[in-house]
N, C-alpha and C positions, 0 to 999 in steps of 0.2 A: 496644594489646593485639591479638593475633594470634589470632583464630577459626580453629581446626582445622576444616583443608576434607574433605570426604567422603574422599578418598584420606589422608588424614592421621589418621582416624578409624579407617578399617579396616587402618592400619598397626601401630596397637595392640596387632590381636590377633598379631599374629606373624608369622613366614615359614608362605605358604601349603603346605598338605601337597598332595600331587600330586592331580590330580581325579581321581577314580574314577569320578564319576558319569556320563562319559562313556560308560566300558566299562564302567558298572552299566548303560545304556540300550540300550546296542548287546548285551549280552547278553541282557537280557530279550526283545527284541526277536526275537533269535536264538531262542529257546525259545518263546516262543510262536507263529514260525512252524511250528516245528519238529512242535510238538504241534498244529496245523495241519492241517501235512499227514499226520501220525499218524493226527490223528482222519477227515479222508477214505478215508486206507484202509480206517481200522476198519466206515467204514460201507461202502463200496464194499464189500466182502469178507463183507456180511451173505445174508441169506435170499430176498434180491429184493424189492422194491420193494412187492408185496404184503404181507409178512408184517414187523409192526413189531418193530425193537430190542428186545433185553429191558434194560426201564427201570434196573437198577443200572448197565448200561454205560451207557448215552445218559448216568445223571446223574455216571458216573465223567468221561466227555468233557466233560458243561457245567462240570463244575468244575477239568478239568484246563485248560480255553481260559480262565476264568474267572480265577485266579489271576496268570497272567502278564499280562492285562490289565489288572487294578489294580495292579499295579506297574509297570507302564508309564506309568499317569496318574499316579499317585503321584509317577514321576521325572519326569515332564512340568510335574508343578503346583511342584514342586520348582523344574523351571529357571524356570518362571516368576515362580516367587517371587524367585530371585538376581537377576531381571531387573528386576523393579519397586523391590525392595532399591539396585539400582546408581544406579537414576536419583532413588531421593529426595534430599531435601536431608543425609541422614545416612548414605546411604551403607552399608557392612558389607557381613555376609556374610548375609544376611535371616535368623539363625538363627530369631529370632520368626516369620517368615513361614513358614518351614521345619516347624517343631514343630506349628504349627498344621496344615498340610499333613495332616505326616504323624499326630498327633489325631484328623483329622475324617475320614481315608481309613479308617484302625482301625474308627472309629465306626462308620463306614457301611459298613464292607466285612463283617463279621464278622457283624453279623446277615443281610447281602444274601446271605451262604454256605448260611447255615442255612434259610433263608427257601426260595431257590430249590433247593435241592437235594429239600426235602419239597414244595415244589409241583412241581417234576419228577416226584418219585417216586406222588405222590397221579395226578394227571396222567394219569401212565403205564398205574398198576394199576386206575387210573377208568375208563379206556377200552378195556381191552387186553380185555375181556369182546366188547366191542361187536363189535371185529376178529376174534373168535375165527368158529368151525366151526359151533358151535352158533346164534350169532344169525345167522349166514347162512342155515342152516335152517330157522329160525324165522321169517323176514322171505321165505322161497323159498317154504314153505310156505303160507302165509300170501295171497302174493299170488298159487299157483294153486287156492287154494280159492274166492280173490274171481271166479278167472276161469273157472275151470269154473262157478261157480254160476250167474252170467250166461251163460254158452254154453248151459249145461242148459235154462234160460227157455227160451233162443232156439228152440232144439232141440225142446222141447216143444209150444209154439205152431206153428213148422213141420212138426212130425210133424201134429197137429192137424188144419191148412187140408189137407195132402197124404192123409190119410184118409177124410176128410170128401167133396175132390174124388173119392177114388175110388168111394165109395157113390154120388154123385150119377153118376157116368158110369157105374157099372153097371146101373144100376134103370130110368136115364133115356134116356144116349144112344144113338142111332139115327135112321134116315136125316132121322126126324122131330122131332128133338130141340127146334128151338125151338118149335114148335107146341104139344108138349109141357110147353114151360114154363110156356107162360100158364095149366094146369088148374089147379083148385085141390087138386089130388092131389099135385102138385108144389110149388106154394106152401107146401102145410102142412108136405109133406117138407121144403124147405128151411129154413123156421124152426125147424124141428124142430132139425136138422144146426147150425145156430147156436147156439142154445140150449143143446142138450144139451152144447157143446161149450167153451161160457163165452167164444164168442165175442161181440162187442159188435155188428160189423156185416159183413157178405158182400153181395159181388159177381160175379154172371157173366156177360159182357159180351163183343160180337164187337169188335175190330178188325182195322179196315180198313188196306190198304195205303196210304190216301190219308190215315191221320192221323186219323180218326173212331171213335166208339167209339160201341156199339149196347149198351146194357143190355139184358139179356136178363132176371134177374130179382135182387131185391138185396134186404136188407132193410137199412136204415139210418135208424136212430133218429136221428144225429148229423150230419142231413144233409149228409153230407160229400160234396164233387164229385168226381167219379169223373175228372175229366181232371186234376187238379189232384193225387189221392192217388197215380195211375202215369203215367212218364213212359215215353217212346217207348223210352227206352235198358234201363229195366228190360226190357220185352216181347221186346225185340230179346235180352238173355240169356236170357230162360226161352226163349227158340224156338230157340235156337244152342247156348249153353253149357251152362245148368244147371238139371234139374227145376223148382227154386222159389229165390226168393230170400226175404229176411225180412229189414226196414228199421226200424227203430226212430225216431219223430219225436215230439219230448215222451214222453208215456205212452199211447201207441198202439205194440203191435207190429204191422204191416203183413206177410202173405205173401201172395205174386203165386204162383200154379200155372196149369199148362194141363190142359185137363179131359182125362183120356186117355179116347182114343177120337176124337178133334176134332181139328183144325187150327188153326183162328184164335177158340175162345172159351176164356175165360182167366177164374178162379175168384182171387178177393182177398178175402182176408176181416182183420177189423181187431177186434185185441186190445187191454184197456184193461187196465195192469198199473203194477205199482212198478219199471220198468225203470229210471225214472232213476236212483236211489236206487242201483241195483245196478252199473248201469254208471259211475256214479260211482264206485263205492264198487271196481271191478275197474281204472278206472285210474286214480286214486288209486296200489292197492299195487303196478299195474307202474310208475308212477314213483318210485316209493318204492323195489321192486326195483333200477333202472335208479341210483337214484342212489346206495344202500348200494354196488353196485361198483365205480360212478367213486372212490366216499369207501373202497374196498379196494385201488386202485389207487393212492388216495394218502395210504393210512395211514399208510407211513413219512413222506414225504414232509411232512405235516402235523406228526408227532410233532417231526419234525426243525426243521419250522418253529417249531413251539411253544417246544421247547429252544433256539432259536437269539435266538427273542422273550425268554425269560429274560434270555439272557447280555446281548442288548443292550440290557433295563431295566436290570441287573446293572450294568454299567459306565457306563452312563447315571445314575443315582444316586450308583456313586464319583466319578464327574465333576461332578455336582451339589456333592457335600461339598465336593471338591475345590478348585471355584470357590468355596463361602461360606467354607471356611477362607480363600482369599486376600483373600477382600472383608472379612473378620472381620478378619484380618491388616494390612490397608488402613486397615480405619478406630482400630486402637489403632496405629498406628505413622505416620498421618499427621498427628494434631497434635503429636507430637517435630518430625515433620520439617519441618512451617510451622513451627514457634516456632527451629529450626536454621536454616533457610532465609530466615527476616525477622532472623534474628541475624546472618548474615551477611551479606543487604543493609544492616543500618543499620551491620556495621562496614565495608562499604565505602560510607558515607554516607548512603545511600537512608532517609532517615528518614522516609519514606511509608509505609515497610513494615510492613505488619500481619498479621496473622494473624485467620483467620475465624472470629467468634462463635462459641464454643461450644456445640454442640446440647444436649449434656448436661454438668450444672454438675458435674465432680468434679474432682479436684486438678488433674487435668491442664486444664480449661478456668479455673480459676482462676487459673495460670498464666499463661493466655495473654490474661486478660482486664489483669492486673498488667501483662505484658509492651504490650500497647496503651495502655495510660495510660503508662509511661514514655516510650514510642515518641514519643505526644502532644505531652507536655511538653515532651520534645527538639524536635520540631519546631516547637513555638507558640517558643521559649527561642532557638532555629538561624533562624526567619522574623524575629524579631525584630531579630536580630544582621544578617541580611542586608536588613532593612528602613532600619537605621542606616548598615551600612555603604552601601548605596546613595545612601540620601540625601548621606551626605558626600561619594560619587563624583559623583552630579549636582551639588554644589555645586560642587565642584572644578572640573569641565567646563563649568561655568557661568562661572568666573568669570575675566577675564582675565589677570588673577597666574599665574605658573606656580609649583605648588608640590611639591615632593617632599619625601617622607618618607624619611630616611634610616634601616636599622639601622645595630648596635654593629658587625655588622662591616665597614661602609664601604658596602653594598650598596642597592640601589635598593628600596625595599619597595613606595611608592607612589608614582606623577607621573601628573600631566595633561597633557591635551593641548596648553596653553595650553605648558609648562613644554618639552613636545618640540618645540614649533614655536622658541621662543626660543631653545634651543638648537641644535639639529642637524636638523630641520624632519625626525627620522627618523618613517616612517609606523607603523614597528614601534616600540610602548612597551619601554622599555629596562629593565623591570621584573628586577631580578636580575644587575644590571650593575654591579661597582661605580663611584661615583661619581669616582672618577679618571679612569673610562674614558671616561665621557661627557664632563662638564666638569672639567679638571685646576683649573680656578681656582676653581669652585665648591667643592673639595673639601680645597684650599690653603686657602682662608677659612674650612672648617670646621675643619679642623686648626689655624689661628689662637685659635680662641675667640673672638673677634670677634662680638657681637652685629648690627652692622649695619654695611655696608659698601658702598660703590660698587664694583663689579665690571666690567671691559673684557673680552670676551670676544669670539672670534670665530666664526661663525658662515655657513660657506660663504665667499664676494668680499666680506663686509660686517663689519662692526664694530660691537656691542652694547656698547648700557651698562645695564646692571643696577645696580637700586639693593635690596641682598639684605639679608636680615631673617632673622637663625636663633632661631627657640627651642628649646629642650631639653627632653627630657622623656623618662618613661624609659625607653617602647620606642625611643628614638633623635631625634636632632634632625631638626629639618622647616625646611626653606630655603622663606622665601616671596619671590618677587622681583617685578618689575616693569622694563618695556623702558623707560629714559627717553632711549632716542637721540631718539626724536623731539623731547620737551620740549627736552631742554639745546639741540638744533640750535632750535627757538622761540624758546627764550631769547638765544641767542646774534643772532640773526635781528633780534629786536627790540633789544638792546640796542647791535647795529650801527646798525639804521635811526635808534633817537632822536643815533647820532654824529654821521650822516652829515649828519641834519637839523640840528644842531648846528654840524655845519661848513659847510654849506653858506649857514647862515645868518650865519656867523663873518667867513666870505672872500667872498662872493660880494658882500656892499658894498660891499669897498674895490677890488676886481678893474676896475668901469667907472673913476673917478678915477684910477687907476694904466696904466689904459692910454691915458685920452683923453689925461693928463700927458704921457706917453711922447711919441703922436703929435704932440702940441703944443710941446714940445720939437724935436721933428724939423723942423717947418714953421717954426718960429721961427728955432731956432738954425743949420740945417741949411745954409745958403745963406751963412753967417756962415764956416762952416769950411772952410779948406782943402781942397778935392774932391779932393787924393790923400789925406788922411787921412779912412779910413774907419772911423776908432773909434766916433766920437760915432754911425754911422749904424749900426754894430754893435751898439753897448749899447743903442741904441734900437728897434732890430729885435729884439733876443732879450728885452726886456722885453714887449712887442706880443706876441712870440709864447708866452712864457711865462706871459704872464696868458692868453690864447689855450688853451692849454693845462691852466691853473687852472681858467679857465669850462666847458672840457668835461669835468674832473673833478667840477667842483660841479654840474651838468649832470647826470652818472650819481650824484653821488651822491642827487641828490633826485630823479632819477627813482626810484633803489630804494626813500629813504625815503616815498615819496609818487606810488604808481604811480597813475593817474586810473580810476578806475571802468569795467572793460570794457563796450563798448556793446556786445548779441550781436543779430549777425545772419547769412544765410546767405549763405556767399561761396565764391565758387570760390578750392579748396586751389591746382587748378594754376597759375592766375594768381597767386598769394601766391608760390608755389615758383618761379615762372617770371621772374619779376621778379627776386628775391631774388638766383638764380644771374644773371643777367644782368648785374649790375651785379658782381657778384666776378668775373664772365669779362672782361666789357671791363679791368677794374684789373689780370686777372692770365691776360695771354695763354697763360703757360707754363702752365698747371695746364687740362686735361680734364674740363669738368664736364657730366655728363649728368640727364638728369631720366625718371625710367619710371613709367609711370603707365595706368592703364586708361583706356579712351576712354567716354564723355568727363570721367572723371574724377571725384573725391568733391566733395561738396559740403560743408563744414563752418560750422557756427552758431561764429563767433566774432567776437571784435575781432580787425575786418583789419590796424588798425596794430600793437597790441601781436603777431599771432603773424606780423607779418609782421619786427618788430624782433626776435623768441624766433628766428625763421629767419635774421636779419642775420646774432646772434652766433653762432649755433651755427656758420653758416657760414664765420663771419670765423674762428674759433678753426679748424677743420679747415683754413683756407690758412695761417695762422700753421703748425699743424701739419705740413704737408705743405712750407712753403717752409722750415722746420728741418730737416728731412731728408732731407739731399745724400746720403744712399746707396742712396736707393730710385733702382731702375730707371723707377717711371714716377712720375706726377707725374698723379691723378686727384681726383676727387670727385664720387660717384654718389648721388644722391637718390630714393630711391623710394616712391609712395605708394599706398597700400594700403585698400581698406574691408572687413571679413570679421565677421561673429559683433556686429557691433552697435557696432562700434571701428573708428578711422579710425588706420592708423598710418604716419609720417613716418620712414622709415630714410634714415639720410646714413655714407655708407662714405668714410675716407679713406686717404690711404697715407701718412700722417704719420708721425710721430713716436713715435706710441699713448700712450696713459695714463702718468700719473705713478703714482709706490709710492702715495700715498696718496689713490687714487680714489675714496673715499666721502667725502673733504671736500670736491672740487672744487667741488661746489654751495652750498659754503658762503661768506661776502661776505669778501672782503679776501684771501682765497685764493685765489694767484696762484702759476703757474711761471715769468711772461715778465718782463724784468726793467723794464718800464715797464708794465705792466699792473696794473688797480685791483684786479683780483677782483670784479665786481662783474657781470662779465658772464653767467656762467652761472646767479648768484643771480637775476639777473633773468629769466631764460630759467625757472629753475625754478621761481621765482613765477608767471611768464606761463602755464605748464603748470597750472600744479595750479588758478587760478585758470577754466582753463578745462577741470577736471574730468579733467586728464591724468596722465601720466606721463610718466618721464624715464629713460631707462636709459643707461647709459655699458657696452661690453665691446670684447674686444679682437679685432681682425679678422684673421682668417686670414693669415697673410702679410706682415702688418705693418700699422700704421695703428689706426683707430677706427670705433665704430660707435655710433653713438648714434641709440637709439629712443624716438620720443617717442607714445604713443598716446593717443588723449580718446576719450570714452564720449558719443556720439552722441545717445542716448536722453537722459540731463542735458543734453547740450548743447540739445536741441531743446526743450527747455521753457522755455528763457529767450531764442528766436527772437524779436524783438521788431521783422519785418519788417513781420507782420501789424496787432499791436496795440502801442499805448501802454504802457510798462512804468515808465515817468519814473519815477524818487523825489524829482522836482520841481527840480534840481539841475541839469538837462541829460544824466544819466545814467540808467542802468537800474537799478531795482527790483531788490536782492537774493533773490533766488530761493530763496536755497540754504539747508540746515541750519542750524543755529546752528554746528554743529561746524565745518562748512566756511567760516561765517562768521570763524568765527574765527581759524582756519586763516590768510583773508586776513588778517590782521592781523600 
């Protein structure tokens, strides 16, 4: 079943109409720059900076800038919605996301029109009082009545002290003025002059050029220190700049005069009043003043700010809607598109895929709760099924049988590896192949109907025999086989050895009586016949040598059926090798034999006579070889020994003759190519090998000729070194070491 993919969904709806919304953006976009820059001019073009807008326009501008920016967002949440739309698992045109969009912009936009337009206009005719002629009057006013009223104090009190000074310098001074001061006619005048005057306390006092001040007469209840109440810089003004000063500290007014008529005595007298209060209260309204016309300087400025803060709650809000309509959009349109999106993982198998718990239980979460229990089941039902089929795969790969499953139509469904090696040793499983292609004879036997059958098959330079087993059944028949080349070569192996033992115990009795007959004959009769007639010493000579040749057949043949138990120890391989050619060089001058070897050579744990006999024949068979064939240019035989990776191996190259067609039997006994030879010699050789945990290869050499490798496993060999210790199995031979399997193997 074919789950329709997002593009397959929104092919439904039809051939797309052309987009507008493109040129719906880029024109909105256009228009509200437009009205942009409209609205700058409108206000550039106003009253000046001082004098605010009148509020119908400013609120005809917030809402001319105002409308072409929600639909800007409007078209903006729109693409964003087509955009979240493309990537879910359903795909379309987001109309849902779309509608809601445009819903929740309506919503929010329609009363954010009405809302801001009358708090503009409230705003506007809230404040335009403030900015007007008349509260600037009223605030101008205001803070020069604060300040005249304090000046007028000031003024008062200074009038005061400079009145006062001038009664006391008319009455008083003269050439004798301080003398003067000390009467008490002067005294009472002075308190008088305080008093009447509602001053608190007075001083009149000389200073000196040197910084000293001389009280002359004072009256001061509040004993306040006269260096302390005037400083050098005041005195230095009333004698330079200005009749009198007047200092206000806490609630004391202080005036400094010079007595007129005098030089250097100076009259202070100290008022106690509600000055703070007043001079408070005077700057105060000039700050108050000072800031009403920074705040007229930027009345428009403000109003403009203020309408400008509207528009951008304004759009701030439709932006707001804008996002929870997509987030609203988002959340009813993303359990469709999990329960689309886990439906078309588990149809392209993924049967893990689920969909997320439901937060709120209505149809659509009960859907998806249904849809995770099916999901489940398939999975526990699909684990199950690959639980089985695994196990029968391990079984398979387990077990040595090679087995494949055939389908109906001829083709490979299942094989093991046991099944690939038997046949075609390929590393790639030929799953999907049909079985003609791989094995024609396997596939000939199933076309037979044949339930079980012996199969010869080939398999690379070697020759299999399979003993094949078919049952039926109705996804297809399953071939189970088994390799029994090695059996039947066993079988064969021993039911040679019990002949051989058989014959060799047949002939080899009467072989001595037939030949001492022979010689006794000869000593007897030999001297009796005529010495040109050489018959009698002919038939007597080829009987002698004929049984001669009898004993050395019964000879091999019981050495194979009855090899003696290898004694193992360690021996030098080059000496075994070295010897071995030596004696095929002296018999066979013509033939080249060389020996290569590292210095100083392997040392191998064997029986030195049995691989020194495995080396005779190997040997002897490569001169037979080599002296059959008259057409080779040269006439060699190279022996090389080798130790690498824990292996000891024996290469002998010849330029023979090479291999016969049927080189996997040559190791078999009685199979021979030479027309007096027993066959018995490479069976032995191949005995002698395996006996000592070897191998034997036969291929063909480059050029012409043979190459036969023989290698042993070093590591086995070295646990049955019996140089050190006692191994006897009492017999005069060594303790079998080895496996049962190997055991038996010798046999």
């Amino acid at each position: 079943m074919n789950i329709p993919s997002a593009t397959n969904l929104d092919q439904r709806d039809g051939p797309r109409r052309p987009n507008l919304a493109s040129f719906a953006e880029i024109g909105v976009l256009l228009i509200a720059a437009a009205i942009a820059i409209a609205s700058y001019f409108v206000i550039a073009d106003g009253t000046g900076p001082q004098k605010i807008l009148a509020p119908p326009v400013v609120a005809l501008l917030l809402v001319a800038n105002l409308l072409p920016g929600i639909a800007l967002l409007v078209l903006i949440g729109r693409r964003i919605a087509m955009r979240r739309a493309a990537r879910s698992p359903i795909g379309g045109r987001a109309r849902l996301h779309v509608r809601l969009v445009a819903l929740f912009s309506v919503i929010a936009a329609v009363p954010t029109l009405f809302v801001v337009v009358f708090a503009s206009l409230l705003f506007q005719y809230g404040v335009q009082f403030w900015y007007s002629d008349q509260a600037r009057s009223m605030i101008e006013n205001a803070t020069g009545i604060a300040t005249t009223s304090y000046e007028q104090m000031l003024h008062r009190w200074q009038d005061a002290t400079v009145t006062s000074a001038s009664a006391i310098s008319q009455d008083f001074v003269g050439p004798d003025f301080i003398e003067r001061t000390k009467s008490p006619q002067f005294i009472a005048y002075f308190n008088r002059e305080i008093f009447f005057r509602s001053l608190s306390d007075g001083f009149i006092f000389v200073y000196s050029p040197g910084g000293k001040f001389q009280e002359i007469a004072s009256l001061n209840p509040d004993r306040l220190d006269l260096a302390q109440e005037v400083s050098p810089a005041d005195i230095a003004r009333v004698e330079r700049e200005v009749p009198s000063i007047t200092t206000v500290k806490g609630d004391r007014i202080k005036t400094l005069t010079m007595l007129p008529g005098t030089t250097n005595v100076f009259y202070l007298t100290v008022a106690i009043s509600d000055v703070r209060v007043m001079e408070a209260q005077s700057r105060r309204s000039v700050a108050l003043l000072s800031s009403y016309r920074d705040l007229l300087v930027r009345s428009q400025s403000l109003q403009l700010k203020f309408n400008a803060a509207l528009l951008a709650i304004s759009l701030l809000i439709v932006a707001i809607a804008v996002w929870i309509a997509l987030e609203a959009a988002d959340r009813l349109v993303r359990p469709v598109g999990e329960l689309v999106g886990a439906a078309q993982r588990v149809a392209g198998g993924d049967l893990t895929a689920r969909v997320p718990a439901p937060e709120v239980k209505d149809e659509i979460g009960t859907l998806g709760f249904a849809f995770n229990q099916m999901t489940e089941r398939l999975q526990a039902q699909t684990s199950a099924l690959e639980s089985r089929r695994a196990l029968i795969e391990a079984v398979m790969s387990g077990v040595s049988a090679g087995i494949i499953s055939v389908a109906a139509d001829g083709t490979i469904r299942l094989i093991n590896s046991s099944a690939v090696a038997l046949l075609d040793g390929a590393t790639d499983l030929p799953v999907g192949k049909p079985l003609a292609f791989v094995s024609p004879e396997l596939a000939t036997l199933l076309d037979s109907g044949e339930r079980e059958a012996i199969v010869e098959i080939g398999a690379g330079n070697e020759a299999r025999t399979l003993a094949v087993k078919v049952t039926r059944a109705a996804e297809g028949p399953i071939l189970t086989f088994d390799d029994i080349t090695g059996q039947l070569l066993d079988q064969r192996r021993a039911a040679w050895s019990d002949v051989a033992r058989r014959i060799a115990h047949e002939i080899k009795n009467p072989l001595t009586p037939i030949q001492l007959a022979a010689e006794r004959l000869q000593r007897r009769y030999g001297k009796q016949i005529d010495p040109e007639d050489t018959t009698f010493a002919r038939l007597t000579d080829t009987i002698v040598r004929q049984v001669g040749d009898l004993r050395r057949m019964v000879d091999e043949f019981s050495s194979f059926a009855r090899m003696p138990k290898p004694v193992f120890r360690a021996e030098s391989l080059v000496e075994i090798a070295r010897q071995t050619l030596f004696l095929h060089e002296v018999a066979h001058p013509g033939i080249a034999f060389t020996l290569a070897h590292d210095d100083p050579g392997p040392t191998l744990v064997c029986d030195r006579r049995q691989i020194g006999q495995a080396l005779t024949n190997i040997v002897k068979n490569a001169v037979e070889a080599v002296e059959a064939n008259l057409d080779a240019s040269e006439a060699s035989i190279a022996m090389t020994l080798s130790e690498a990776d824990g292996r000891i191996t024996i290469t002998l190259a010849d330029t023979g003759i090479g291999l016969p067609a049927a080189r996997d039997r040559i190791v078999e006994p009685y199979v021979t190519t030479r027309a007096r030879g027993t066959g018995l010699g490479l069976a032995i050789v191949k005995k002698i090998v395996e006996e000592h945990f070897g191998t034997i290869a036969f291929d063909d050499r480059p050029g012409g000729g043979t190459i036969v490798t023989t290698s042993f496993d070093t590591a086995m060999l070295a646990n049955l070194d019996s140089s050190g210790d006692d191994q006897s199995d009492g017999n005069g031979g060594i303790a079998d070491a080895r496996t049962p399997e190997l055991q038996q193997n010798r046999t």
